[in-house]
N, C-alpha and C positions, 0 to 999 in steps of 0.2 A: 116857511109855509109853501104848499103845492098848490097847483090848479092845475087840473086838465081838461084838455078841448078834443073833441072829436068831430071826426066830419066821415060819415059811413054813404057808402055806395056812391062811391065817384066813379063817373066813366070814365077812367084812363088807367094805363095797365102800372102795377104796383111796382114796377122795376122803373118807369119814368120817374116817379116819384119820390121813390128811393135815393138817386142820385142826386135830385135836388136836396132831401132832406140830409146828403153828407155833407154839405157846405154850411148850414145852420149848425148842426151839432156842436152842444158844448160850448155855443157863442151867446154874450150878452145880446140881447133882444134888441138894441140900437143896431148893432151889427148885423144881424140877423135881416132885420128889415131894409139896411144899404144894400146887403150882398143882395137880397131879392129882387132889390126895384132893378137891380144891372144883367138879373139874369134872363137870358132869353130862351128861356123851355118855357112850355106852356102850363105845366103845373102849378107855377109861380103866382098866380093868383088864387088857388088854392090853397096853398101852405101861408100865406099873408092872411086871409081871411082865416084858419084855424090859429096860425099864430097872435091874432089879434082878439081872437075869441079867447085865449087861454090867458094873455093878461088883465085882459078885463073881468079874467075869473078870479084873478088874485086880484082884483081892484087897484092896479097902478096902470091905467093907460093913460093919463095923463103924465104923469110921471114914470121912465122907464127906468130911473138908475138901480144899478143892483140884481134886475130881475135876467136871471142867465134863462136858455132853453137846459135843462135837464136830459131830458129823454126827446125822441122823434123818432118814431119807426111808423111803417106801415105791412098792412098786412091784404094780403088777397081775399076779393069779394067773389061773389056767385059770378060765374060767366056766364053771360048769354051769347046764347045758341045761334049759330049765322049764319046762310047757305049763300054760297057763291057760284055762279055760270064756270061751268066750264068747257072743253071741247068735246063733241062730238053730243050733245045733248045731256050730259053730266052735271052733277052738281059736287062742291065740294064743301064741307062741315068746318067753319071756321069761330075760332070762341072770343067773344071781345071780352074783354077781363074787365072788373071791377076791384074796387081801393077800399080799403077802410084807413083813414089817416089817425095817427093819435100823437097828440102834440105837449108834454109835460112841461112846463117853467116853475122855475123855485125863485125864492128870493138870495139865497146864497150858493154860489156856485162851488161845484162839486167835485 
């Protein structure tokens, strides 16, 4: 059995998130959840709260044995649009990026 969580338009750029979601991949969800609590990027409470929303989708969050992460990717949201001061009366056009996170667990690892 599958369950997926998603968590769409996060403000942080999809390449932060990325890198945290390569240390979870492919780990049982006990795992998953030590490696987080020690990680220090700021994502990390994001990907906890989607990762806790996904096995509460498969209904074992009291019970974690068995339940691996499957999948984890994210994918780029709308940018917004950002102007910045610059020299001599200038301004410069800067994009702050958004996240769309998707977070899959199975019960048997794959």
């Amino acid at each position: 059995m599958e369950a997926t969580a998603k968590a769409n338009f996060i403000r942080i750029a999809p390449r932060k998130i990325g890198q945290m979601l390569t240390l979870i991949r492919k780990k049982p969800v006990k795992e998953a959840f030590k490696i987080l609590m020690f990680a220090q990027k700021s994502p990390k409470t994001l990907i906890e709260k989607t990762l806790k929303s996904a096995v509460a989708n498969i209904g074992r969050l009291k019970t974690m044995d068995g339940v691996f992460v499957k999948e984890c990717y994210v994918n780029g949201g709308p940018s917004l649009k950002r102007w910045r001061a610059r020299a001599f009366g200038r301004a410069a056009q800067y994009k702050h990026r958004t996240s769309h996170l998707i977070i899959i667990v199975a019960d048997k690892k794959i």
